[in-house]
CHARMM internal coordinates of N, CA and C (Angstrom, degrees):
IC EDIT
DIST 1 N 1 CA 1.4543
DIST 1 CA 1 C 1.5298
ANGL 1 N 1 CA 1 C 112.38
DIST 1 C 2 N 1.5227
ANGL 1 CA 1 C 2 N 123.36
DIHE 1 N 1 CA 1 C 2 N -33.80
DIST 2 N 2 CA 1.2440
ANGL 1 C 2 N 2 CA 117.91
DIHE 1 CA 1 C 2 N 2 CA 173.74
DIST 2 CA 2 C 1.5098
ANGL 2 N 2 CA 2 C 123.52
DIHE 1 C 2 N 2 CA 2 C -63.58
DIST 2 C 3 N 1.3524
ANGL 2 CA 2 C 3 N 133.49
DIHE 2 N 2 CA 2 C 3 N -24.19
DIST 3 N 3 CA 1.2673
ANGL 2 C 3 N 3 CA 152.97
DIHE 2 CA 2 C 3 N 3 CA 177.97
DIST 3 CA 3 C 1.7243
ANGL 3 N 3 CA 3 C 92.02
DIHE 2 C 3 N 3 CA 3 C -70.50
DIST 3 C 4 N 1.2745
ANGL 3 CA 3 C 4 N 134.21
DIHE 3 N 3 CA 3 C 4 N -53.46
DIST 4 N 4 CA 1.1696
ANGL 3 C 4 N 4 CA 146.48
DIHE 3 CA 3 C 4 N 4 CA 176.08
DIST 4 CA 4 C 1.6679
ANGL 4 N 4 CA 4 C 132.71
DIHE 3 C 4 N 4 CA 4 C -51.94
DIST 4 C 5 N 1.3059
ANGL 4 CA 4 C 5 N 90.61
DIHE 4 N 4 CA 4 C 5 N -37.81
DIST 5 N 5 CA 1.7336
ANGL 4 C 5 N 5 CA 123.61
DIHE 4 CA 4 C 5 N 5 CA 174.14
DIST 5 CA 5 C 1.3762
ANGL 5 N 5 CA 5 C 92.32
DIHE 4 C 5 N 5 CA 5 C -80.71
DIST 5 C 6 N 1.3877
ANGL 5 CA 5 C 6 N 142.88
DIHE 5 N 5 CA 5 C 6 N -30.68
DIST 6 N 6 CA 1.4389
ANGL 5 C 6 N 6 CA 125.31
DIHE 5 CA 5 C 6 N 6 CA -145.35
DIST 6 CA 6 C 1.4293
ANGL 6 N 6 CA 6 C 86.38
DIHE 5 C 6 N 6 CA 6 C -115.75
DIST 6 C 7 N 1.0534
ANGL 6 CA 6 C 7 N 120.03
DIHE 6 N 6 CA 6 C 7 N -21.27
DIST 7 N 7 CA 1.7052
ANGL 6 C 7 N 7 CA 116.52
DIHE 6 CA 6 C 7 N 7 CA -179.46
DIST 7 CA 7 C 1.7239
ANGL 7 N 7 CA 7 C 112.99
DIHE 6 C 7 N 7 CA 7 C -78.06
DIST 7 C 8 N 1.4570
ANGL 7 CA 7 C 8 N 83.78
DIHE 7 N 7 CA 7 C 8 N -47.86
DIST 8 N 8 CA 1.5125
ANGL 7 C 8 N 8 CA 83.44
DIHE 7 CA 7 C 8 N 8 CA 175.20
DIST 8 CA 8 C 1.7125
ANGL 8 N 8 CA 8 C 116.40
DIHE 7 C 8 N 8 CA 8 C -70.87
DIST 8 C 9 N 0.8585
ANGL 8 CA 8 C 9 N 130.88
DIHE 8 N 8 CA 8 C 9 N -21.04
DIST 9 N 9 CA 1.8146
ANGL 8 C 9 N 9 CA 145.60
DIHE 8 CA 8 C 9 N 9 CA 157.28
DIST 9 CA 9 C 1.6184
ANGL 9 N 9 CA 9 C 98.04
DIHE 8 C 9 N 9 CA 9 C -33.85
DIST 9 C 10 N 1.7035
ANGL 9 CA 9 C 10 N 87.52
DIHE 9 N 9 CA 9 C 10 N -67.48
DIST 10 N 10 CA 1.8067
ANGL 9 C 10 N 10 CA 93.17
DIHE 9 CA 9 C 10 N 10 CA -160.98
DIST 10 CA 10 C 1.7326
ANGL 10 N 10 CA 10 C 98.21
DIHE 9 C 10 N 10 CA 10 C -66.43
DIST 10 C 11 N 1.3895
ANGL 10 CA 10 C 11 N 129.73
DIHE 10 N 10 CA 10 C 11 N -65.33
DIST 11 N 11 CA 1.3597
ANGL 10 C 11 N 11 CA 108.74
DIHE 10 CA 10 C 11 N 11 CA 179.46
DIST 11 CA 11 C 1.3072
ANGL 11 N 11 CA 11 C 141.95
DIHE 10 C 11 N 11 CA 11 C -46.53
DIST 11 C 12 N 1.4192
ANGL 11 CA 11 C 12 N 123.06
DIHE 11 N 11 CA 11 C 12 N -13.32
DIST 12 N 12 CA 1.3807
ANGL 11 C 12 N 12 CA 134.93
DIHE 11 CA 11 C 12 N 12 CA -165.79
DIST 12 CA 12 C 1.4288
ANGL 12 N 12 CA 12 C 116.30
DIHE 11 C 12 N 12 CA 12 C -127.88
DIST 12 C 13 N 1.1419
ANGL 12 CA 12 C 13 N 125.95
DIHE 12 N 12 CA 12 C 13 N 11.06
DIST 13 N 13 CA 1.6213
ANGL 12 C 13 N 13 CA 140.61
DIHE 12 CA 12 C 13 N 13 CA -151.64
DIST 13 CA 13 C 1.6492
ANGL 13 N 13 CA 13 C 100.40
DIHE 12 C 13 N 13 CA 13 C -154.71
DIST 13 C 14 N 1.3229
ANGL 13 CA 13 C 14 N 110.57
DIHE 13 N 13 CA 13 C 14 N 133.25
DIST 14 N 14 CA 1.6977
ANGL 13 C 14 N 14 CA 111.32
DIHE 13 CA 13 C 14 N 14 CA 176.01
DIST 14 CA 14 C 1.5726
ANGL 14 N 14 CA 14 C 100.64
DIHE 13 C 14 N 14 CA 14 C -100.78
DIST 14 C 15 N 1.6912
ANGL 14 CA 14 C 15 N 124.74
DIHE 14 N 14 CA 14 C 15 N 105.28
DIST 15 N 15 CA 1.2713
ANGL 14 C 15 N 15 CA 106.15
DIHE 14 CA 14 C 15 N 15 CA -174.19
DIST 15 CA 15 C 1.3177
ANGL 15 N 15 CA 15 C 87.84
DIHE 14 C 15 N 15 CA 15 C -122.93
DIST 15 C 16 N 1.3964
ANGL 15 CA 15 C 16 N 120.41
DIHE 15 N 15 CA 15 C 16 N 153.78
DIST 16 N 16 CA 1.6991
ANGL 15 C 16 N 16 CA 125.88
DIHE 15 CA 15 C 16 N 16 CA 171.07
DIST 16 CA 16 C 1.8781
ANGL 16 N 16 CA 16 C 94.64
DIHE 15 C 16 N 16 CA 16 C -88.60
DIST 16 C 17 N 1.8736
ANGL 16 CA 16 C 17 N 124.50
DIHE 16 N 16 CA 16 C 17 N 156.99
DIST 17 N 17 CA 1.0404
ANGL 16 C 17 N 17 CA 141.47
DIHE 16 CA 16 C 17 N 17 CA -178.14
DIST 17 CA 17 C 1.7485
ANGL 17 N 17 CA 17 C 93.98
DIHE 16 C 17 N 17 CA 17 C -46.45
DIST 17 C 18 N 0.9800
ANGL 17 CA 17 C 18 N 150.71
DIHE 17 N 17 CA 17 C 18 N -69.04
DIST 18 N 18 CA 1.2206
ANGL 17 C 18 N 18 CA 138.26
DIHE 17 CA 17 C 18 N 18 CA -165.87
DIST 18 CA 18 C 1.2750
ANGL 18 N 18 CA 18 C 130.15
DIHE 17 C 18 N 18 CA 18 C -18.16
DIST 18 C 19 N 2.2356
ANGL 18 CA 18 C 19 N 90.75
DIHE 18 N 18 CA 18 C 19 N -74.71
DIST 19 N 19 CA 1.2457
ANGL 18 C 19 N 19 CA 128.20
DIHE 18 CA 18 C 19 N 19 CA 160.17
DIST 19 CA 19 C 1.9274
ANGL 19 N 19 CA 19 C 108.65
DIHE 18 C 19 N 19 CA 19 C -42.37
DIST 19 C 20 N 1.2357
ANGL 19 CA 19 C 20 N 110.14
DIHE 19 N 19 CA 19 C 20 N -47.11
DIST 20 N 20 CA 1.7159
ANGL 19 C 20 N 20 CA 87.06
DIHE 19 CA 19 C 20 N 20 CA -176.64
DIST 20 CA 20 C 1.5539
ANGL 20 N 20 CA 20 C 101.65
DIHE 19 C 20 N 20 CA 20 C -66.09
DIST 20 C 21 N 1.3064
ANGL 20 CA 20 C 21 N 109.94
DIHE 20 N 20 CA 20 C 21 N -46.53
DIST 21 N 21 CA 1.6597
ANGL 20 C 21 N 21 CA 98.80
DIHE 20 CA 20 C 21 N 21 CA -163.07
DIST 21 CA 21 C 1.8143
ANGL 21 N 21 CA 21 C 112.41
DIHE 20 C 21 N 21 CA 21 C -51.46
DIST 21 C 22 N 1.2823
ANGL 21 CA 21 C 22 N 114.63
DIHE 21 N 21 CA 21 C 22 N -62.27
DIST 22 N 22 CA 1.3358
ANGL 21 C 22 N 22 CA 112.18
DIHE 21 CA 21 C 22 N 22 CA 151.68
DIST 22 CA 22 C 1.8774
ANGL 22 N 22 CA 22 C 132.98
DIHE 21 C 22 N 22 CA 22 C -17.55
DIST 22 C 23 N 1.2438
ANGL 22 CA 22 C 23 N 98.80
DIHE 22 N 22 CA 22 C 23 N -61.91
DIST 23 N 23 CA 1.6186
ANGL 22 C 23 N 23 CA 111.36
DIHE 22 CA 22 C 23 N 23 CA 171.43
DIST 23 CA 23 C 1.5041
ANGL 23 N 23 CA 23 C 100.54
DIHE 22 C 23 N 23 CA 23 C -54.47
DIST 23 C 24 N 1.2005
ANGL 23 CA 23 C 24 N 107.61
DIHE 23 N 23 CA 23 C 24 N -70.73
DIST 24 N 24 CA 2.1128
ANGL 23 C 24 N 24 CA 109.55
DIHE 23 CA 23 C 24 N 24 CA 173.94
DIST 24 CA 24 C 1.2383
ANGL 24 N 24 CA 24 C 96.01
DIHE 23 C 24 N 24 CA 24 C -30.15
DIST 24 C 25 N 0.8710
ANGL 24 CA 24 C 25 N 116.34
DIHE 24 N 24 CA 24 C 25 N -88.53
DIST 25 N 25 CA 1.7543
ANGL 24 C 25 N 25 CA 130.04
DIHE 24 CA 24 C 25 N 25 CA -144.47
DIST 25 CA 25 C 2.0029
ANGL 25 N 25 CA 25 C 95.44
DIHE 24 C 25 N 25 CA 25 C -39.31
DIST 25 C 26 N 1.7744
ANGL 25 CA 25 C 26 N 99.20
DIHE 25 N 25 CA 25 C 26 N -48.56
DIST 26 N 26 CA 1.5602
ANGL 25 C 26 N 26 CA 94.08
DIHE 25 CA 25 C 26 N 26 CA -166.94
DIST 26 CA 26 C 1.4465
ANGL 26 N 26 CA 26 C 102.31
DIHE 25 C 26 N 26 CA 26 C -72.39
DIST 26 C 27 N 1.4135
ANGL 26 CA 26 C 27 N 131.31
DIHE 26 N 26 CA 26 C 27 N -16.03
DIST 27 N 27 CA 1.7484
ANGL 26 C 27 N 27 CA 147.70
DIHE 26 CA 26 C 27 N 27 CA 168.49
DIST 27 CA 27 C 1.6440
ANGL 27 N 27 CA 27 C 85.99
DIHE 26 C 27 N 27 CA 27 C -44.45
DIST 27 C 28 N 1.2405
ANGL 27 CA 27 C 28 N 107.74
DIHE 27 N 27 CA 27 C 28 N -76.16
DIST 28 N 28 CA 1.3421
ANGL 27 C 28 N 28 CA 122.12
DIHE 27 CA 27 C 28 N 28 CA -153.43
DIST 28 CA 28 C 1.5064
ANGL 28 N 28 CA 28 C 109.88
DIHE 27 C 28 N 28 CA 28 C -62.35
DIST 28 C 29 N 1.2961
ANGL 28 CA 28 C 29 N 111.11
DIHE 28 N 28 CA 28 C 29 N -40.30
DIST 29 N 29 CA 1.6724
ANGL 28 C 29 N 29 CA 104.99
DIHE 28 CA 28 C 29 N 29 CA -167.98
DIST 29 CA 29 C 1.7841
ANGL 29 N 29 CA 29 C 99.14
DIHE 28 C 29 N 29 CA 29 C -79.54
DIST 29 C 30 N 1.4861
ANGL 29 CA 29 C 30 N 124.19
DIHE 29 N 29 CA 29 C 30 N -37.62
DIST 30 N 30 CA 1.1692
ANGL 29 C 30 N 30 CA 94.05
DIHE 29 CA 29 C 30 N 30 CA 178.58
DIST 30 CA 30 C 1.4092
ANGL 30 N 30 CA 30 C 127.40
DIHE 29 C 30 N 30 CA 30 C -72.99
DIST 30 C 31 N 1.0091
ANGL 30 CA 30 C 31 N 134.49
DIHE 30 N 30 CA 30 C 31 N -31.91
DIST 31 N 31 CA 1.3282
ANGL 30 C 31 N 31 CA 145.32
DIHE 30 CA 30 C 31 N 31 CA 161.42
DIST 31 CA 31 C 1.5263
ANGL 31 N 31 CA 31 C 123.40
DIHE 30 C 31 N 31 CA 31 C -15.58
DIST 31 C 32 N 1.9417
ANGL 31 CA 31 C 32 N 102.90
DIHE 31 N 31 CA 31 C 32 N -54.20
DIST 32 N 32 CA 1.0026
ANGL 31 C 32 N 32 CA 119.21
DIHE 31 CA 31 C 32 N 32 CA 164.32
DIST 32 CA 32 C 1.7264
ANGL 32 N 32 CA 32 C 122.84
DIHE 31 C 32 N 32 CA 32 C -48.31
DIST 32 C 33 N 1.3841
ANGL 32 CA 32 C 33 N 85.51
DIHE 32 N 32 CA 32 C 33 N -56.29
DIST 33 N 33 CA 1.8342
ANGL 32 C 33 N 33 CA 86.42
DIHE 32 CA 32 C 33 N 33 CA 164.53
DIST 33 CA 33 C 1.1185
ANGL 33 N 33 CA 33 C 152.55
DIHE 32 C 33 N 33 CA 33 C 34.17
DIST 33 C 34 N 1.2163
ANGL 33 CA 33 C 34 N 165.82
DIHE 33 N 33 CA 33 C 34 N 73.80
DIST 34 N 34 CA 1.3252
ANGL 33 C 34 N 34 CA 116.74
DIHE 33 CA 33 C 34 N 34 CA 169.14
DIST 34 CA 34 C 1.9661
ANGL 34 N 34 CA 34 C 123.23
DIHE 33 C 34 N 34 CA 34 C -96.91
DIST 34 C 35 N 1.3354
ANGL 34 CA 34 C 35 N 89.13
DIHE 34 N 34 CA 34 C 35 N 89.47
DIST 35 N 35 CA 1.2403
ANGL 34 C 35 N 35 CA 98.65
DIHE 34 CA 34 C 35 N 35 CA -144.85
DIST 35 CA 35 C 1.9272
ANGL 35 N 35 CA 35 C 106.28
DIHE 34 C 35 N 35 CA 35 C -106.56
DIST 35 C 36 N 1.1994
ANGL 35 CA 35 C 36 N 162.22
DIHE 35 N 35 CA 35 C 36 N 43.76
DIST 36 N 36 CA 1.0328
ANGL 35 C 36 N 36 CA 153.96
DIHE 35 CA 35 C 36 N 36 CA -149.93
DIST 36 CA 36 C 1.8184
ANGL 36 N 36 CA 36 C 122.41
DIHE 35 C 36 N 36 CA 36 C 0.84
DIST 36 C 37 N 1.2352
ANGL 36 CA 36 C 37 N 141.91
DIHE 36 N 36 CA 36 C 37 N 151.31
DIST 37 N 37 CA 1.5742
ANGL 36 C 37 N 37 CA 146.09
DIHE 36 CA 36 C 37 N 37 CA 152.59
DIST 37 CA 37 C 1.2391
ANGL 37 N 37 CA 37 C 82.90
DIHE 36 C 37 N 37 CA 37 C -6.16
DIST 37 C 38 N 1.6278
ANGL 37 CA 37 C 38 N 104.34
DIHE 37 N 37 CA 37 C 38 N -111.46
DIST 38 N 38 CA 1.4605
ANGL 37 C 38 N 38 CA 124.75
DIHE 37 CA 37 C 38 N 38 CA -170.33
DIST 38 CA 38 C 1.4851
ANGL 38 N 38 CA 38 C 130.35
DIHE 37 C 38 N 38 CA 38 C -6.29
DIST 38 C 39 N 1.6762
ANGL 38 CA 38 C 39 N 113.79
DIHE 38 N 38 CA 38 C 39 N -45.68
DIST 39 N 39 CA 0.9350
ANGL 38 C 39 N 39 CA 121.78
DIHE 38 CA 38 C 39 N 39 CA -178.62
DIST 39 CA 39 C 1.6985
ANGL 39 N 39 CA 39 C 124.45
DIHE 38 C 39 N 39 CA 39 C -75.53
DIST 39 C 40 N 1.9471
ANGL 39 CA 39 C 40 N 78.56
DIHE 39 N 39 CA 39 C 40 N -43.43
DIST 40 N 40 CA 1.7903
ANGL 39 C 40 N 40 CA 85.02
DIHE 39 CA 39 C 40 N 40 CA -176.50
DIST 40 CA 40 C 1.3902
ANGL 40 N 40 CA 40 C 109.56
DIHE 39 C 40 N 40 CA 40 C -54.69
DIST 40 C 41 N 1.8010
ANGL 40 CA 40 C 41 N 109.02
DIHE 40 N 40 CA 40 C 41 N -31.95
DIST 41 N 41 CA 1.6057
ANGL 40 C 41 N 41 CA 109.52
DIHE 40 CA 40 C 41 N 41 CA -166.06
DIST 41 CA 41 C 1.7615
ANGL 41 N 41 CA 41 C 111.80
DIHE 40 C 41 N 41 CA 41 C -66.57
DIST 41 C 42 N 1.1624
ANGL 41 CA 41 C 42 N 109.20
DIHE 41 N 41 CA 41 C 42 N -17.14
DIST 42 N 42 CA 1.2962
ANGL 41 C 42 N 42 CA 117.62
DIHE 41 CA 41 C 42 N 42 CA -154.35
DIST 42 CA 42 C 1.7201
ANGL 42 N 42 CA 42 C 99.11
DIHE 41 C 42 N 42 CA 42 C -97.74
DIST 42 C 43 N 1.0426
ANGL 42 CA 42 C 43 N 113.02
DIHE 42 N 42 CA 42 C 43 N -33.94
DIST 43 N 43 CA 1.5484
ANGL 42 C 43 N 43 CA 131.38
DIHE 42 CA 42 C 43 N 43 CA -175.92
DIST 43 CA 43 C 1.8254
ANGL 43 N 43 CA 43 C 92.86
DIHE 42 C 43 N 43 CA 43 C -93.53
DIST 43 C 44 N 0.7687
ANGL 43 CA 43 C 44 N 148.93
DIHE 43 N 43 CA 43 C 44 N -27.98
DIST 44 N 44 CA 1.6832
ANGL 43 C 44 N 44 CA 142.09
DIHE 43 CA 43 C 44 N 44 CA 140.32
DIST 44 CA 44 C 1.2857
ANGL 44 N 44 CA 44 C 121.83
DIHE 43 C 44 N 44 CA 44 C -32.07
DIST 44 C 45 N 1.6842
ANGL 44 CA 44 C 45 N 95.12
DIHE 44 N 44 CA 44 C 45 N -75.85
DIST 45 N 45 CA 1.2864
ANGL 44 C 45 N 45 CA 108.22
DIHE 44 CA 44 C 45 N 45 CA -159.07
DIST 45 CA 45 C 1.6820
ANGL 45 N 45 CA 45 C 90.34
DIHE 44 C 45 N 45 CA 45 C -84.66
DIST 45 C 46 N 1.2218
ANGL 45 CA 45 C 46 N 141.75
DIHE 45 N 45 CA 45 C 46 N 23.38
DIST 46 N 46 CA 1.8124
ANGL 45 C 46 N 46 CA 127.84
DIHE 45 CA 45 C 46 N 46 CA 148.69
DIST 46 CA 46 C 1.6347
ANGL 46 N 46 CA 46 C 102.38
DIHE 45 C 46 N 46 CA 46 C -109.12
DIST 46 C 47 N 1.2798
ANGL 46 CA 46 C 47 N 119.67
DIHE 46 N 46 CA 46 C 47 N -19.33
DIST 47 N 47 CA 1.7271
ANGL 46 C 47 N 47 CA 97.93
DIHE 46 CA 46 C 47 N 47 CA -177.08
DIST 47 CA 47 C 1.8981
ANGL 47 N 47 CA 47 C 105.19
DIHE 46 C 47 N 47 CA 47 C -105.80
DIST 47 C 48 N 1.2697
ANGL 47 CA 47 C 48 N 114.60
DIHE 47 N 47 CA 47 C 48 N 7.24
DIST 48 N 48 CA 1.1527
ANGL 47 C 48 N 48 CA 123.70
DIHE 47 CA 47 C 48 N 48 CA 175.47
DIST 48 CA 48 C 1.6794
ANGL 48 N 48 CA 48 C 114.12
DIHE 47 C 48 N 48 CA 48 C -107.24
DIST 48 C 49 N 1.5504
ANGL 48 CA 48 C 49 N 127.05
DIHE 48 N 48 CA 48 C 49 N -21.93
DIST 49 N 49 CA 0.9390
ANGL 48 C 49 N 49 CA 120.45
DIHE 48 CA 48 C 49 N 49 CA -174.08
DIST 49 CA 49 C 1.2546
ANGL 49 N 49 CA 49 C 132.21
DIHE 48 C 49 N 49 CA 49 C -59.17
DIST 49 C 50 N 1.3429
ANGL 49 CA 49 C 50 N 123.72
DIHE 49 N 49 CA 49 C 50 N -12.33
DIST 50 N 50 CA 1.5875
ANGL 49 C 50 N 50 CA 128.95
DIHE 49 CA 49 C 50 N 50 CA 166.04
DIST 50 CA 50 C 1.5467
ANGL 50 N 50 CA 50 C 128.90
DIHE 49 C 50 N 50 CA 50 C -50.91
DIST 50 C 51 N 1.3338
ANGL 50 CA 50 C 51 N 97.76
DIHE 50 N 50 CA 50 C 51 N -17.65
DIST 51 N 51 CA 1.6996
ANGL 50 C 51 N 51 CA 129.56
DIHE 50 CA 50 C 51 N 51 CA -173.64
DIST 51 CA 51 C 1.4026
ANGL 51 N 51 CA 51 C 106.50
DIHE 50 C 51 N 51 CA 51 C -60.96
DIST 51 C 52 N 1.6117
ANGL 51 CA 51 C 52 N 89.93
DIHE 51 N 51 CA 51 C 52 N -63.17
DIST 52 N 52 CA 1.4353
ANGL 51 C 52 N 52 CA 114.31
DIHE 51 CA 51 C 52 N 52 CA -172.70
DIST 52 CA 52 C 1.6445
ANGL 52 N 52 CA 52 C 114.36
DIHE 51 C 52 N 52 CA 52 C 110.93
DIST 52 C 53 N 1.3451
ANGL 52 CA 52 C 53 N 119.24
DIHE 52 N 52 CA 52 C 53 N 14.64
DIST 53 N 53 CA 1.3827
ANGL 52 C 53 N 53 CA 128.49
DIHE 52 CA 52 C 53 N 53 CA 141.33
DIST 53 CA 53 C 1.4853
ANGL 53 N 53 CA 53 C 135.00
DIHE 52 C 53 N 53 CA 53 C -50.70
DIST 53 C 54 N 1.5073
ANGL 53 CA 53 C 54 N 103.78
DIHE 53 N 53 CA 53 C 54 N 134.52
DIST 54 N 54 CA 1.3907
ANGL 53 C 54 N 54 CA 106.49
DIHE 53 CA 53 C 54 N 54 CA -159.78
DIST 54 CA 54 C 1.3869
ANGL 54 N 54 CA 54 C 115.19
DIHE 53 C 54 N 54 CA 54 C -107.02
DIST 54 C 55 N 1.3352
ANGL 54 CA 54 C 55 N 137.64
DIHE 54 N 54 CA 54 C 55 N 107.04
DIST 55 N 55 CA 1.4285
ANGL 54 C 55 N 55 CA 126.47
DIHE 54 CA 54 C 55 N 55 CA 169.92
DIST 55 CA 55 C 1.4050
ANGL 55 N 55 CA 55 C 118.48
DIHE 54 C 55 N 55 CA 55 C 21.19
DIST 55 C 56 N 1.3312
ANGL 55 CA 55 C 56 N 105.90
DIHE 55 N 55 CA 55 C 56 N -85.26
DIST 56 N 56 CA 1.6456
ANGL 55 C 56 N 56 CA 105.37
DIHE 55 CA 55 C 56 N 56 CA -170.80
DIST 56 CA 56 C 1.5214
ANGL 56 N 56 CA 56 C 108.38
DIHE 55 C 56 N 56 CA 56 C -94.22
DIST 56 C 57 N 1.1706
ANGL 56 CA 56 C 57 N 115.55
DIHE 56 N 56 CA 56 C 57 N 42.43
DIST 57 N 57 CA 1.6358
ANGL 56 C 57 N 57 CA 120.20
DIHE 56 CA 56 C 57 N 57 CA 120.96
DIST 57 CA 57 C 1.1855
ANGL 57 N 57 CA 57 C 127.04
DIHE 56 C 57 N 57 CA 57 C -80.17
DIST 57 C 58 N 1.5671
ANGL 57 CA 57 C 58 N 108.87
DIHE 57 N 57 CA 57 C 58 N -47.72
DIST 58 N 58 CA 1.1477
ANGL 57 C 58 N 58 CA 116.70
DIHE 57 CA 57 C 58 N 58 CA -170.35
DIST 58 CA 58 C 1.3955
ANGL 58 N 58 CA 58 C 106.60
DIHE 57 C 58 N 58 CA 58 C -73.92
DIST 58 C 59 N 1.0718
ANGL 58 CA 58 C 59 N 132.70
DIHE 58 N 58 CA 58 C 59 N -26.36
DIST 59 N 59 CA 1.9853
ANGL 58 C 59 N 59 CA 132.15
DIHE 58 CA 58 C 59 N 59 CA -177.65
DIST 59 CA 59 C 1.7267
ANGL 59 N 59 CA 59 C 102.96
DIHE 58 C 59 N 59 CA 59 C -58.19
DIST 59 C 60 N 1.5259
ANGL 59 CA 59 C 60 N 111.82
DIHE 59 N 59 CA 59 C 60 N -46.87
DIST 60 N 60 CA 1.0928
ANGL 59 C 60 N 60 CA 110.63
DIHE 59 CA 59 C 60 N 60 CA 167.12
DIST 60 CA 60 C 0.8729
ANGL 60 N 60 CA 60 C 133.67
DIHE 59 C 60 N 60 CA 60 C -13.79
DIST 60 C 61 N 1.3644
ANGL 60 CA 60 C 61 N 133.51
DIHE 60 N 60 CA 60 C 61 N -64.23
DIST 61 N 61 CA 1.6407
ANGL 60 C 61 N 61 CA 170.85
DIHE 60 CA 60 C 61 N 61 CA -151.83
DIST 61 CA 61 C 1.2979
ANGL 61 N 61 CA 61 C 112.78
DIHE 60 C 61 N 61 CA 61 C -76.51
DIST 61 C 62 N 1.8453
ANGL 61 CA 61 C 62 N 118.00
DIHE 61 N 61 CA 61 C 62 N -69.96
DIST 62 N 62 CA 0.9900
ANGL 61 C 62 N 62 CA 169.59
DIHE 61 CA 61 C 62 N 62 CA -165.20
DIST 62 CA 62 C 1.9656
ANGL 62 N 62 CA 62 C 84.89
DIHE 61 C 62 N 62 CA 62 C -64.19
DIST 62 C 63 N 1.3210
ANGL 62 CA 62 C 63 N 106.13
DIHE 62 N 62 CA 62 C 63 N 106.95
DIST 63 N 63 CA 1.4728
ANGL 62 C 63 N 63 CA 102.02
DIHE 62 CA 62 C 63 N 63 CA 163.40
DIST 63 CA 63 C 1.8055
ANGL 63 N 63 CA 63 C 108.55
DIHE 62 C 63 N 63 CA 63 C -151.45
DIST 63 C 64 N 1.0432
ANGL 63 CA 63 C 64 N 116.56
DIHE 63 N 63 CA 63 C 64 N 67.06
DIST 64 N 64 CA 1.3761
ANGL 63 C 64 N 64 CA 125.28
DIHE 63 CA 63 C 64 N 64 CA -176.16
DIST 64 CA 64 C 1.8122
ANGL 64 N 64 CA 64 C 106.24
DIHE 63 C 64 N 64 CA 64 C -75.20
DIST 64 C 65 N 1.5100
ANGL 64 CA 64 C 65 N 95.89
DIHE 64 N 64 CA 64 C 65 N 95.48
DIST 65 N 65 CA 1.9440
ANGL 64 C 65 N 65 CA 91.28
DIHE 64 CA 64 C 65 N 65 CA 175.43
DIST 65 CA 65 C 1.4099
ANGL 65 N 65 CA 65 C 90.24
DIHE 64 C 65 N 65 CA 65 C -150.97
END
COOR INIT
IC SEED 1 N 1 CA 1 C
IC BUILD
C-alpha cells in the first residue's frame, strides 16, 4: 500500500523534486512505525497537510491488520 500512496501523491498532487523526497522520507518513516491506523492517519494527515491532502484519502492507504 505504501508504493500505492506514493503514486497516487505523485499523480494528484503538484510537488517540486524536493517536496517528493521529503514526502518519501515522511512515506517511509511512518510506515516504519509501530504506530496504530488511527495514528498513522493522524501523523500523515498533520505532516502532509501543506499538500492539500485530505484525511480520508489518506485512510484509504493506511491498512494495518
Amino acid at each position: 500500500m505504501k508504493k500505492k500512496f506514493w503514486e497516487y501523491i505523485l499523480e494528484n498532487f503538484t510537488i517540486d523534486n524536493n517536496g517528493r523526497k521529503i514526502i518519501y522520507n515522511i512515506i517511509d518513516w511512518v510506515w516504519m512505525q509501530s504506530m496504530d491506523k488511527e495514528d498513522s492517519v493522524n501523523t500523515l494527515d498533520f505532516l502532509l497537510d501543506g499538500i492539500g491532502i485530505k484525511k480520508e484519502e489518506i485512510e484509504q492507504f493506511i491498512d494495518w491488520n
